[in-house]
C-alpha positions as CSV (number, residue, x, y, z in Angstrom):
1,X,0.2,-15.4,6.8
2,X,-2.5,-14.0,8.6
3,X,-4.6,-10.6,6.9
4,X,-7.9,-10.5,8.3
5,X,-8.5,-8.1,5.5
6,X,-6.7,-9.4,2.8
7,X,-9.4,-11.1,1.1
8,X,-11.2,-7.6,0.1
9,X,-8.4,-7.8,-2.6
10,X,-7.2,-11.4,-3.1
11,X,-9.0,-11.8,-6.4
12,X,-9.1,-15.6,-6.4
13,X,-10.7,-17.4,-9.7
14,X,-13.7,-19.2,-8.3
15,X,-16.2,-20.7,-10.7
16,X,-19.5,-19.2,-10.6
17,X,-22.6,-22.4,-9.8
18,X,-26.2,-21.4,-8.8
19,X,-27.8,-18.2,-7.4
20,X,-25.9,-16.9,-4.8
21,X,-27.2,-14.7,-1.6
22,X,-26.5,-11.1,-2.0
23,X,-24.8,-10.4,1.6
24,X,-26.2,-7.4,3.4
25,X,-24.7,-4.1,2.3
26,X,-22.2,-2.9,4.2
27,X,-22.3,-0.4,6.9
28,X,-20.8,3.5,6.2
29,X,-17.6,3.9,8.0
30,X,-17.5,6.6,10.7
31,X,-13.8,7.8,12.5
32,X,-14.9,7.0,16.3
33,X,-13.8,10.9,16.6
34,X,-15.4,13.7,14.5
35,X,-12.4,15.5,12.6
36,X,-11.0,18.7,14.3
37,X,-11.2,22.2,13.3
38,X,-7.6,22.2,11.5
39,X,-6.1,25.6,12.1
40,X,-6.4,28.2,11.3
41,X,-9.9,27.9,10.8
42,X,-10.8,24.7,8.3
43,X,-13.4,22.8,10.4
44,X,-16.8,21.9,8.1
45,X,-19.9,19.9,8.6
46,X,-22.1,18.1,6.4
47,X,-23.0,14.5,4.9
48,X,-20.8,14.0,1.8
49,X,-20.1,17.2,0.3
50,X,-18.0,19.6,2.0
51,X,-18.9,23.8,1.7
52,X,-16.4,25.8,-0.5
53,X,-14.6,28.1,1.5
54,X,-12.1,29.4,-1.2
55,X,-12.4,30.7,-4.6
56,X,-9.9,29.0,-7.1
57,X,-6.2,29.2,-7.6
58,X,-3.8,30.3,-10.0
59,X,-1.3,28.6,-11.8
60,X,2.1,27.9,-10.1
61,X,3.4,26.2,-7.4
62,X,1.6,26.9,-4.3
63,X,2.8,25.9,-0.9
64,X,-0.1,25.0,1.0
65,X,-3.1,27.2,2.7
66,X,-6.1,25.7,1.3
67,X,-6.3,21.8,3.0
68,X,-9.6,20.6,4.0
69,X,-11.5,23.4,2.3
70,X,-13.5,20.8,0.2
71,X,-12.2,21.6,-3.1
72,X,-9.0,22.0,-5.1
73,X,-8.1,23.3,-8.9
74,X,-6.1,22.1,-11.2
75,X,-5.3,23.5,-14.9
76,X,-4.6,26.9,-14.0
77,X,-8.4,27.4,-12.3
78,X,-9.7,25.5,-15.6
79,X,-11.1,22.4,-13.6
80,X,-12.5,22.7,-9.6
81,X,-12.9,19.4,-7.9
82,X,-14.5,18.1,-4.8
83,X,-14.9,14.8,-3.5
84,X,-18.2,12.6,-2.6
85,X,-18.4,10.5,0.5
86,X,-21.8,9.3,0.5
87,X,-23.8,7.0,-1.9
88,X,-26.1,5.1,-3.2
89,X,-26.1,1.1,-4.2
90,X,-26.5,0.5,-7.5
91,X,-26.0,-3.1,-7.3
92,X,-23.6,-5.7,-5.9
93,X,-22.0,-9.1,-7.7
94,X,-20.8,-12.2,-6.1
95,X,-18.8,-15.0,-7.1
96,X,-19.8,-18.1,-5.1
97,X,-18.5,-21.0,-3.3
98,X,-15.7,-21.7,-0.6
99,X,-13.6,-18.3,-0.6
100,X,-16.4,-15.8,-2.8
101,X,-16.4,-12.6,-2.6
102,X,-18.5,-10.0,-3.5
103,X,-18.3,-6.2,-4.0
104,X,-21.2,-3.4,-4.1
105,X,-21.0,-0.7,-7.0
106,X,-22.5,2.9,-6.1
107,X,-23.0,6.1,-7.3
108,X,-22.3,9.4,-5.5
109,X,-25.4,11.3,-3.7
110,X,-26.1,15.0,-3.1
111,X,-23.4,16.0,-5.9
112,X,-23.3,19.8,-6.2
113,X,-24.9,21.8,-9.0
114,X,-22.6,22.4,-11.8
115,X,-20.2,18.9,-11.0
116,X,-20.3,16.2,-13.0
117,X,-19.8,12.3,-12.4
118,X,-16.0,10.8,-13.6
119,X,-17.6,7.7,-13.1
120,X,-18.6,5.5,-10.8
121,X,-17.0,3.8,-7.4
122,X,-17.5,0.3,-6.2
123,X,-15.6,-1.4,-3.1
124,X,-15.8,-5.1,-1.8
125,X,-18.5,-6.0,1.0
126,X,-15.6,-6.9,3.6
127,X,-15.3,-3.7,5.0
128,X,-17.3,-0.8,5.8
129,X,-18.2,1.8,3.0
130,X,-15.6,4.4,2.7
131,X,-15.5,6.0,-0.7
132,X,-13.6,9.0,-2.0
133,X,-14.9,10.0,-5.5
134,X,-13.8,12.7,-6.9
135,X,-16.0,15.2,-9.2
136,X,-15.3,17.8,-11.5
137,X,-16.7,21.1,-12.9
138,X,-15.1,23.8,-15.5
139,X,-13.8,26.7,-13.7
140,X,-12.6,30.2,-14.7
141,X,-10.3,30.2,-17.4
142,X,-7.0,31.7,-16.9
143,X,-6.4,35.6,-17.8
144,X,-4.8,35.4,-20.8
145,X,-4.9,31.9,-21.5
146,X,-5.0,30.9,-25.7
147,X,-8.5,29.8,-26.0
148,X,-9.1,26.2,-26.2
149,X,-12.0,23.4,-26.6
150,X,-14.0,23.2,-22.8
151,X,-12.4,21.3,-20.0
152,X,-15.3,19.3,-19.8
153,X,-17.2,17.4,-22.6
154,X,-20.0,14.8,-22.7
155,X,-19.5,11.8,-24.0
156,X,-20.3,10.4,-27.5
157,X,-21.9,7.4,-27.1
158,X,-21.6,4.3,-24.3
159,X,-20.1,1.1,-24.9
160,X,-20.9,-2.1,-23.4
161,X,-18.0,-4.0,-21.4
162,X,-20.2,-6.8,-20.3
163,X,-23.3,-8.1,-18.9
164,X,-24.9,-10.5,-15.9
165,X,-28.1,-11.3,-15.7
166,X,-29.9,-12.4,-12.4
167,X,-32.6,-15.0,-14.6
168,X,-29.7,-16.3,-16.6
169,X,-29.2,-15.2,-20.2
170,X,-26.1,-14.0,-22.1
171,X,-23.1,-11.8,-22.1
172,X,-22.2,-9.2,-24.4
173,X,-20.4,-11.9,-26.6
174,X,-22.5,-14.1,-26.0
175,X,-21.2,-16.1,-23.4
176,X,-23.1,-17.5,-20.4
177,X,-22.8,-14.5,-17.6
178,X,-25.4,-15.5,-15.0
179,X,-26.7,-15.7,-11.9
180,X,-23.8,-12.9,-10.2
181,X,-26.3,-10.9,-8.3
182,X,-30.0,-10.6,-7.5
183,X,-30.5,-8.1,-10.0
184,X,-29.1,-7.6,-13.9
185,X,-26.2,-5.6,-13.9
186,X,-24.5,-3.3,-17.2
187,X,-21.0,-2.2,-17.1
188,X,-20.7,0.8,-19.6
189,X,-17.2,2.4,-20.8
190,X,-17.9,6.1,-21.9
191,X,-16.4,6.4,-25.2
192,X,-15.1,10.5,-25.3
193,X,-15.1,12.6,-28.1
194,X,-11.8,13.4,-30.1
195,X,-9.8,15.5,-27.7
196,X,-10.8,14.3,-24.0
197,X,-10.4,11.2,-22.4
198,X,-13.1,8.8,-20.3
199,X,-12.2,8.7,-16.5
200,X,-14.1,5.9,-15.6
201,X,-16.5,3.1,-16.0
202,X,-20.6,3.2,-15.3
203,X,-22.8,0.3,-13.6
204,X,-26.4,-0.1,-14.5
205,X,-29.2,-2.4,-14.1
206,X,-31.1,-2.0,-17.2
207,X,-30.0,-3.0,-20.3
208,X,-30.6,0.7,-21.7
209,X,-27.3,3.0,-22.0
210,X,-27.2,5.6,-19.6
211,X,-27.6,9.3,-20.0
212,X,-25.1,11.2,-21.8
213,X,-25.4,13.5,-18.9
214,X,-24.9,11.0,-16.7
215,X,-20.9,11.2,-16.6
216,X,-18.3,13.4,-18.3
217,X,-15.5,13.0,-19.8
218,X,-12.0,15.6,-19.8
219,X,-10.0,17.3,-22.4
220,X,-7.0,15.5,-22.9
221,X,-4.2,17.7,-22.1
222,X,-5.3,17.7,-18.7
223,X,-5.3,14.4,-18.0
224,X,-2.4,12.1,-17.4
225,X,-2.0,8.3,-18.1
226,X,-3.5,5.4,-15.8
227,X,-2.7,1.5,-15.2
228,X,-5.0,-1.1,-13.2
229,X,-4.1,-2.0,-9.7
230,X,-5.7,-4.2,-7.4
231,X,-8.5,-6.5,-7.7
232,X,-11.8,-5.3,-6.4
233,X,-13.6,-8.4,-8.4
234,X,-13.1,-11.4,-10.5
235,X,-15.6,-13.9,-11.8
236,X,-14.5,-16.6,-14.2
237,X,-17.2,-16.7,-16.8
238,X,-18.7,-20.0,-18.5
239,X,-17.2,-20.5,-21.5
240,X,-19.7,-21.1,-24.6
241,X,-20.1,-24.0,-26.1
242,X,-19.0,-22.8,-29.9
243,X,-16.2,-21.5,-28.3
244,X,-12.7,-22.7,-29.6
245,X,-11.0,-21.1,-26.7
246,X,-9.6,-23.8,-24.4
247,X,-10.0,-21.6,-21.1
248,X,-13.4,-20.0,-20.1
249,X,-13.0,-16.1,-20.3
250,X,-12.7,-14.3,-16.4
251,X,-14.7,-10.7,-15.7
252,X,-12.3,-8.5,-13.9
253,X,-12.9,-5.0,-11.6
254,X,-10.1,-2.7,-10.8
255,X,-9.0,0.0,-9.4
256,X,-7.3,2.7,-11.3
257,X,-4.2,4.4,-10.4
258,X,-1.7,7.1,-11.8
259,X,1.1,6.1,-13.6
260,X,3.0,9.3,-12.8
261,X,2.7,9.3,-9.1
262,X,5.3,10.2,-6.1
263,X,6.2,13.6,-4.5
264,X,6.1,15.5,-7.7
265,X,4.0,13.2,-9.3
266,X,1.6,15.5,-11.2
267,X,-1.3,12.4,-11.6
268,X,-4.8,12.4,-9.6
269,X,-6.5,9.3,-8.9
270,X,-10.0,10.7,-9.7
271,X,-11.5,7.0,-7.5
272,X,-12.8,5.1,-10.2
273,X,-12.6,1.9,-11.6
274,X,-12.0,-0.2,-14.6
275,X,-13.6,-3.7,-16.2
276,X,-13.0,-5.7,-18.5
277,X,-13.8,-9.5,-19.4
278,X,-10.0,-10.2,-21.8
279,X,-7.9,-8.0,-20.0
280,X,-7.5,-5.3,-21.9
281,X,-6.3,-2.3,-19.8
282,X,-7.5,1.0,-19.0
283,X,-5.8,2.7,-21.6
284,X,-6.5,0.4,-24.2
285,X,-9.9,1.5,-23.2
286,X,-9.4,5.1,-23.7
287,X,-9.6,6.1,-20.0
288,X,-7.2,8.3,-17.9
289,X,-6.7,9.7,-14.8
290,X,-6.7,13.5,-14.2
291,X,-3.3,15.3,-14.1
292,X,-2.4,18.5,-12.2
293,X,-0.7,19.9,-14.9
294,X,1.0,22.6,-13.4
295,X,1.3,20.9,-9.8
296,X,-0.3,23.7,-7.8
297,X,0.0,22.7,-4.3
298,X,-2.1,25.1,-2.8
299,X,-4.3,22.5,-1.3
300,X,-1.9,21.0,0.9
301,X,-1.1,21.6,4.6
302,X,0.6,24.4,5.8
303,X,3.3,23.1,8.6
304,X,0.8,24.1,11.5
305,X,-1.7,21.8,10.0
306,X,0.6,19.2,9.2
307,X,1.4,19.2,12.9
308,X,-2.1,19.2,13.4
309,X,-2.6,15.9,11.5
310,X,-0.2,14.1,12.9
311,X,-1.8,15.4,16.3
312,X,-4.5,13.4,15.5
313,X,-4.1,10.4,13.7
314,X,-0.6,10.1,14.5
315,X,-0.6,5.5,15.4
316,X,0.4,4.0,18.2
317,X,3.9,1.9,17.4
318,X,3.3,-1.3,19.2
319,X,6.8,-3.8,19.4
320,X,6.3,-7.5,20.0
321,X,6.5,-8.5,23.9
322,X,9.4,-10.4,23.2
323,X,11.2,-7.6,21.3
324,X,14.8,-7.1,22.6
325,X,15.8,-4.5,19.9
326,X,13.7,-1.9,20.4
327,X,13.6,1.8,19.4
328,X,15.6,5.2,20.3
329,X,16.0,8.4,18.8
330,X,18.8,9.3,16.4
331,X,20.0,11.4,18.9
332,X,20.4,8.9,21.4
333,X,22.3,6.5,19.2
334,X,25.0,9.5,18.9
335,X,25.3,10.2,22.1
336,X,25.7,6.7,23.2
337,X,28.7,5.7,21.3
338,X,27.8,5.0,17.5
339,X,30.8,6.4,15.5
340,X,31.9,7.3,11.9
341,X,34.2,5.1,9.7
342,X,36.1,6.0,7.0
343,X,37.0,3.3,4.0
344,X,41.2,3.3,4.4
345,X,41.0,4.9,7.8
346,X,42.7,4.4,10.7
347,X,40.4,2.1,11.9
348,X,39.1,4.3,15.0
349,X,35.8,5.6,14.4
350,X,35.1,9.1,15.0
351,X,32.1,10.7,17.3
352,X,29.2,12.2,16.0
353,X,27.2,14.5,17.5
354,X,23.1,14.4,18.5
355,X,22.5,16.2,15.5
356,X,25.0,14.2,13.2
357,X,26.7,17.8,12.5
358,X,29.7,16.7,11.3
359,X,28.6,13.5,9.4
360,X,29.2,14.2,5.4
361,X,26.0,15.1,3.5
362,X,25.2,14.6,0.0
363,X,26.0,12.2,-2.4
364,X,25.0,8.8,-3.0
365,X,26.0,5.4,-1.1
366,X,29.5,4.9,-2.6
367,X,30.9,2.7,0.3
368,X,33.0,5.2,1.7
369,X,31.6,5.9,4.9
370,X,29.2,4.2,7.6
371,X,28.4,4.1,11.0
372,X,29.1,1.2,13.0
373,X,28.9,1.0,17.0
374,X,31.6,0.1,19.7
375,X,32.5,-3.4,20.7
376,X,32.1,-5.3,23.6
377,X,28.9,-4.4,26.6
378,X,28.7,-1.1,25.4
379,X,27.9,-2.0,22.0
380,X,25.5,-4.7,23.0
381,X,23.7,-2.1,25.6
382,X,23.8,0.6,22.3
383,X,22.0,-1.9,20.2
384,X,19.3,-2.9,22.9
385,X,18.2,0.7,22.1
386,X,16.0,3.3,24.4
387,X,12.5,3.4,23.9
388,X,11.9,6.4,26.2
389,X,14.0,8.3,23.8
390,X,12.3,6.9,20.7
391,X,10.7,9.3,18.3
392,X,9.0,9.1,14.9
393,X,10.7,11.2,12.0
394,X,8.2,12.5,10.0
395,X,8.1,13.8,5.9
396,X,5.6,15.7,4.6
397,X,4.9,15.2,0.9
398,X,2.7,15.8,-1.6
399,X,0.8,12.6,-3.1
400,X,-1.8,12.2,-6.2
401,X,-1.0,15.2,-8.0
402,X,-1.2,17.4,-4.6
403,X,-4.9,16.5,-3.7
404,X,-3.6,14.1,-1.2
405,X,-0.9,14.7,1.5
406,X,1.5,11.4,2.7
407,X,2.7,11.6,6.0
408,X,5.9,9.0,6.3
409,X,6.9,8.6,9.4
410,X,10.6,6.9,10.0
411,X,11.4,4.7,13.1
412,X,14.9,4.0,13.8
413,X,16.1,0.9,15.8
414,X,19.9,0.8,16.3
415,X,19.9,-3.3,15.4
416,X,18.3,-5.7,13.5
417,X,17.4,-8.8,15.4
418,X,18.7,-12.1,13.9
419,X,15.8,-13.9,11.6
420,X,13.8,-17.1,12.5
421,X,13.1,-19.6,9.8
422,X,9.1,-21.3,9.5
423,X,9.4,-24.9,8.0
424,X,5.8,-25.6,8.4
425,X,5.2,-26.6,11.8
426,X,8.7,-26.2,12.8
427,X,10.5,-22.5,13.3
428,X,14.3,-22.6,13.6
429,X,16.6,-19.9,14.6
430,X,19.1,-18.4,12.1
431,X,22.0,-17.8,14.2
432,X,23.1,-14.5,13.0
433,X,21.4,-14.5,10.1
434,X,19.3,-10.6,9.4
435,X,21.5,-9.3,12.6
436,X,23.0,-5.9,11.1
437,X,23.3,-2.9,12.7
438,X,21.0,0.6,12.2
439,X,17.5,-0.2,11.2
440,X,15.0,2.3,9.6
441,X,11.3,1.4,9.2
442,X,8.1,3.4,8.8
443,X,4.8,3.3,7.9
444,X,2.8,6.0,5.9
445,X,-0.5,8.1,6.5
446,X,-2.3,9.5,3.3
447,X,-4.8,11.9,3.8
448,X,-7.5,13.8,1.7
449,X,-6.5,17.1,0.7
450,X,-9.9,17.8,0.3
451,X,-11.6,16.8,3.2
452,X,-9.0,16.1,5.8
453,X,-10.0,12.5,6.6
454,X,-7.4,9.7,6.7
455,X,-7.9,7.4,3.7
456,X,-5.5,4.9,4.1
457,X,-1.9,3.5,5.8
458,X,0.6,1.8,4.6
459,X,2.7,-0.4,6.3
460,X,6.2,-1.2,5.0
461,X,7.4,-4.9,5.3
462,X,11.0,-5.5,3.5
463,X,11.6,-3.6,0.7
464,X,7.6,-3.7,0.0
465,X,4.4,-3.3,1.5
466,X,0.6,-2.4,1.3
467,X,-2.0,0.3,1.8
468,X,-4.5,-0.3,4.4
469,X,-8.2,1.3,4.0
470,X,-8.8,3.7,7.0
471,X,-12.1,1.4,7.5
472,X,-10.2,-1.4,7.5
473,X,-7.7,0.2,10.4
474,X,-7.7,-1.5,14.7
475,X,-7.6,2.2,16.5
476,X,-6.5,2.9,19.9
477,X,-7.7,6.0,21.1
478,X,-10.0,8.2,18.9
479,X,-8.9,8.0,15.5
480,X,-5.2,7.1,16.0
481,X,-4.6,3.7,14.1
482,X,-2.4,0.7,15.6
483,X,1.1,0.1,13.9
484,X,2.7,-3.5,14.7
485,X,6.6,-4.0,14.6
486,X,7.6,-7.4,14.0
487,X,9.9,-8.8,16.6
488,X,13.7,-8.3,15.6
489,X,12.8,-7.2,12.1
490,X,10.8,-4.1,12.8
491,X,8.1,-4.6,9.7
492,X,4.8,-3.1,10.2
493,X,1.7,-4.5,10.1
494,X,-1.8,-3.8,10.3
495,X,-2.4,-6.6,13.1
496,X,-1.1,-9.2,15.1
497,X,0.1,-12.3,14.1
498,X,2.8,-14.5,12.1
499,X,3.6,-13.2,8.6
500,X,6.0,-15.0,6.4
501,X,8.6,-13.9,4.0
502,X,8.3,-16.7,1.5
503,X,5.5,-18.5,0.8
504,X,2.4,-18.7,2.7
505,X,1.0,-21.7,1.3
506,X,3.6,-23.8,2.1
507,X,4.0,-22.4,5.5
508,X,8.2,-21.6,4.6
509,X,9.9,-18.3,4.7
510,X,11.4,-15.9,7.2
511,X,9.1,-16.0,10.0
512,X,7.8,-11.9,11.2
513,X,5.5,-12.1,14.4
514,X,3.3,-9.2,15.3
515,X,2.0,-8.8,19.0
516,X,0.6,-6.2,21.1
517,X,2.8,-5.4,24.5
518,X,3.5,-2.7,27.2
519,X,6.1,-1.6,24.5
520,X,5.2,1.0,22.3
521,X,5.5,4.5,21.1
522,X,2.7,6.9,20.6
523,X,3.6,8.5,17.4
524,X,1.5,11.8,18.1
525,X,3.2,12.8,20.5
526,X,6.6,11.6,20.2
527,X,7.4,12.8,16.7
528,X,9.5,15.7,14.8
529,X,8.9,16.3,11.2
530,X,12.1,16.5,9.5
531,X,10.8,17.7,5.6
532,X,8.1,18.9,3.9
533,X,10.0,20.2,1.0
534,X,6.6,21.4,-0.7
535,X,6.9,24.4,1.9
536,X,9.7,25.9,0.8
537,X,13.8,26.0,1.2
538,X,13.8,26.3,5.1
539,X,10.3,25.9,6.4
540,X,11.6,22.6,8.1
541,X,15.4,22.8,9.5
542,X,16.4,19.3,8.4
543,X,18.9,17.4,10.6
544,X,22.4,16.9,9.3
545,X,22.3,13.3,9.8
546,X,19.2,13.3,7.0
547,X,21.6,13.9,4.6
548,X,24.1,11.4,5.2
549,X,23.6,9.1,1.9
550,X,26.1,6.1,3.3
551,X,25.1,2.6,5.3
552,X,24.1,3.0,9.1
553,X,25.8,-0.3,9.6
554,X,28.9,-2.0,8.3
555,X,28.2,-5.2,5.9
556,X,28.4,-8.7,7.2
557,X,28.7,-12.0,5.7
558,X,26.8,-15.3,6.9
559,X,27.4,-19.1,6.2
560,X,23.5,-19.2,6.9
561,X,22.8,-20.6,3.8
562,X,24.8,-23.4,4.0
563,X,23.5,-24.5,7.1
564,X,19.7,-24.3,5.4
565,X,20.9,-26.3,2.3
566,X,22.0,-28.8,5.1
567,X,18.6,-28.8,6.8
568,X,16.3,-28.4,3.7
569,X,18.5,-32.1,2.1
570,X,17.2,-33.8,5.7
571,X,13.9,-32.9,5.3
572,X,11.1,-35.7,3.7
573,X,11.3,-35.9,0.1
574,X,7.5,-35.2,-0.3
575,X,8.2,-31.4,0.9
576,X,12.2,-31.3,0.1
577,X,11.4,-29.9,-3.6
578,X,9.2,-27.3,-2.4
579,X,11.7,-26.6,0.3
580,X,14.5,-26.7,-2.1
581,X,12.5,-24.0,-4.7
582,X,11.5,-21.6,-1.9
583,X,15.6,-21.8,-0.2
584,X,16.2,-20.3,-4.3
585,X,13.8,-17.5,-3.6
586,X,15.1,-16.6,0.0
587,X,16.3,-13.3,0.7
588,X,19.8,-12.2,0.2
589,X,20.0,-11.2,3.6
590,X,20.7,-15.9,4.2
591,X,24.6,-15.1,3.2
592,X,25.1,-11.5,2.8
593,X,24.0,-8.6,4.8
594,X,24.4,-4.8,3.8
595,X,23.8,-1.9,6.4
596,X,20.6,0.0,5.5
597,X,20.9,3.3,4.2
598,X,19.0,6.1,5.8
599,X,15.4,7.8,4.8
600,X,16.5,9.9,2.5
601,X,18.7,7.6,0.2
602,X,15.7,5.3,-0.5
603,X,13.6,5.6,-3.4
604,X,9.9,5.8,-1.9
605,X,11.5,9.6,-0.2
606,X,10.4,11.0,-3.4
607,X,9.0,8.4,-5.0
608,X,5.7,6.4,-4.2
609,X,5.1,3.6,-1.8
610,X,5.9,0.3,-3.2
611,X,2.3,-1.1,-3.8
């Protein structure tokens, strides 16, 4: 499978042998457009820090106003945040050999007077630096508020996680935890007085602990609780020689997320990191993430500036050259003779509508409705689609406890091409096999509340997916990103190629190829946002057929799996086992195959990506 930037975050155990060569540090990410003014009047210059142009909020729900301003509260007023884009390198560590990586820690520059440090933020060298750190100071407490400890408290004391020496020398536990880097390096956990939580982890490169000043930690009923995703580094340490343990001990870096995330998750990912050389989690560490207790959304978009985002980074949807199922708007799949079945009907489907009035709403996917088209060279012309109707459907949604905004935008392709099988070298055709009809996709844009800038995409692929790093995007024209559509399946990727659906390393699964062509769709200008519940009970007139809970295809049933047991038992008995195991792990879709349900029925509509 093909990721040219998957190895920022593959994590692979390589033992660590001689003094590596730091790499040069990586250049600062820069959108190939400067970001517009976002209307009404939100536009703001400066290296890092953006200028506050709003006083805080008050508690409540909010429904947008105050995007791109540069800061947001939380609390009731009690905490104000901003976020830091610039920085300074602190130090970077390698692991070395075929495959290393390495990853450069930093600490924010230019932080304002009166914020304080959650910790520190660290990214690996294979793409340009683009942090997002967020900092914190205590705001105005609310009128009338019972008086409580300060939002905002030093900590006690540090505690050392680990250490590496450059000359060679120890670790904290004694354990060999050299040559990593050019220079030493300290990883600190803040521990918090009683009450408030630590937020994130601190790099150094003496063997002194920092500050107490240097980072702060917050009270604890306004944080919410965390978990590790992602790794940003691992280095398998030498084990000691008086050590009964019978594998050496591995030094791990990662990312920190929310727990409690989706539309009305209420959890802020402050940007931070965690460490930790047996495992242990965040939480067992005493850390957190923030929490928006009373999820005021007053920093998110109001529907003129949600337009205006998707204005301007809105992708280009780019189908394979090959495709022969391509795209078409809803609308168009009405009109053009898609019909509504009824379990124990008649048999005769009725018409629906461009707007899918009369198709029932409500209700959750209890097989008693779907949509199916019309036999014969009408139904085959239907399921060929119209790409010069095709248009993205758009949902606006709160993300990270409100301080980020997730764009979703929903493709719809009337059929799903049948899937091709990758045996190695050899790719076989599956007869009908992944061929249903109605097929919804999409990909999703998450941008900074705070600063308006794009942080990341992510592309959906089969009931999963992953976020992409705004650095790590291919843009078309200014700062638009490139979306690819696999051919017949419709899963989006980052950038061409073959992808598998199985297992990579031994070159079997469902085969997904990515490719640019003269087919695509430019999503910022072909799109119509269909919710953005945040704004309100009728802000966006959603379209009846948004509602409609049941399958947009009828089920079907393949022998395709008896015909791969057939082919698997004919293959060479050195790779028939492997063969065998992965045919166990294929897809359901080999025998059986279930018309998708629409946007709105899936769980990632309110809930979070799957990442």
């Amino acid at each position: 499978m093909r990721q040219r930037w998957g190895g920022c975050f593959s994590g692979g155990d390589v033992r660590v042998g001689g003094r590596p060569l730091e790499e040069p540090e990586p250049a600062v990410f820069a959108f190939a457009e400067p970001l517009p003014a976002w209307p009404p009047d939100c536009s703001h210059k400066g290296e890092g820090w953006l200028p506050l142009l709003m006083d805080g909020f008050g508690g409540g729900i909010l429904e947008g106003g105050g995007f791109a301003r540069g800061r947001m509260c939380i609390g009731g007023g009690e905490l104000e945040l901003a976020a830091a884009t610039s920085f300074q390198k602190i130090c970077t560590l390698s692991s070395t050999g075929r495959g290393g990586s390495s990853t450069t820690f930093y600490r924010p520059v230019g932080v304002p007077e009166g914020f304080c440090l959650l910790g520190h933020y660290c990214q690996p060298n294979c793409r340009p630096l683009h942090g997002h750190l967020l900092v914190a100071r205590s705001g105005a407490r609310p009128t009338g508020a019972p008086l409580k400890p300060p939002p905002l408290c030093a900590p006690r004391e540090y505690a050392l996680v680990w250490e590496f020496r450059a000359g060679g020398g120890s670790g904290s536990r004694g354990d060999a935890g050299s040559c990593y880097g050019l220079c030493d390096a300290y990883f600190w956990v803040p521990v918090p007085p009683e009450g408030y939580k630590a937020l994130g982890c601190l790099v150094t490169t003496e063997p002194q602990k920092p500050p107490l000043d240097e980072v702060t930690c917050v009270r604890a009923d306004l944080t919410d609780e965390c978990e590790p995703h992602g790794s940003l580094l691992h280095l398998q340490l030498a084990r000691s020689p008086s050590s009964s343990e019978s594998c050496a001990p591995a030094f791990a870096v990662r990312g920190v997320r929310p727990v409690h995330r989706g539309m009305w998750g209420k959890g802020v990912g402050a940007g931070t990191f965690c460490c930790a050389a047996d495992g242990a989690a965040p939480r067992e560490q005493g850390m957190a993430c923030l929490s928006n207790v009373e999820l005021d959304l007053s920093a998110m978009p109001t529907l003129e500036q949600a337009h205006a985002v998707i204005r301007h980074y809105g992708p280009t949807l780019f189908f394979h050259p090959k495709e022969v199922y391509l795209p078409s708007s809803v609308s168009w799949f009405f009109k053009n003779g898609a019909a509504l079945y009824k379990r124990g009907g008649d048999g005769a489907g009725e018409e629906v509508d461009g707007e899918g009035s009369n198709l029932p709403g409500g209700g959750c996917n209890d097989g008693e409705y779907w949509i199916d088209v019309p036999s014969g060279e009408r139904g085959r012309a239907l399921c060929r689609g119209n790409i010069d109707s095709a248009e993205l459907y758009a949902h606006v949604k709160p993300a990270m406890g409100g301080a980020c905004t997730d764009v979703a935008m929903w493709v719809f392709c009337p059929f799903n091409g049948p899937a091709r099988l990758k045996l190695g070298p050899i790719s076989l055709p599956l007869g009908k096999t992944g061929r249903h009809v109605g097929d919804w996709e999409h990909f999703t844009l998450r941008v900074s509340n705070l600063t308006g800038e794009l942080m990341s995409v992510y592309y959906s692929q089969h009931s999963g997916g992953h976020w992409v790093d705004a650095s790590a995007l291919e843009y078309t024209d200014g700062n638009r990103p490139v979306v690819y559509s696999s051919r017949n399946g419709h899963a989006s990727y980052a950038y061409p190629g073959v992808y598998l659906q199985g297992s990579a390393a031994l070159g079997i699964g469902i085969r997904n190829d990515a490719a640019r062509s003269r087919l695509f769709v430019d999503s910022s200008a072909k799109y119509r946002i269909v919710a953005a519940e945040y704004l309100g009970e009728g802000a966006v007139a959603e379209p009846q057929w948004l509602q409609f809970m049941r399958e947009w295809g009828p089920t079907v049933v393949y022998k395709s799996r008896k015909r791969m047991e057939w082919i698997v038992g004919r293959l060479p008995l050195r790779i028939r086992c492997r063969a065998e195991n992965m045919l166990n792990k294929m897809p359901n879709e080999l025998s059986r195959e279930e018309g998708p349900t629409g946007p709105k029925e899936k769980n990632n509509w309110e809930g979070d990506e799957r990442w």
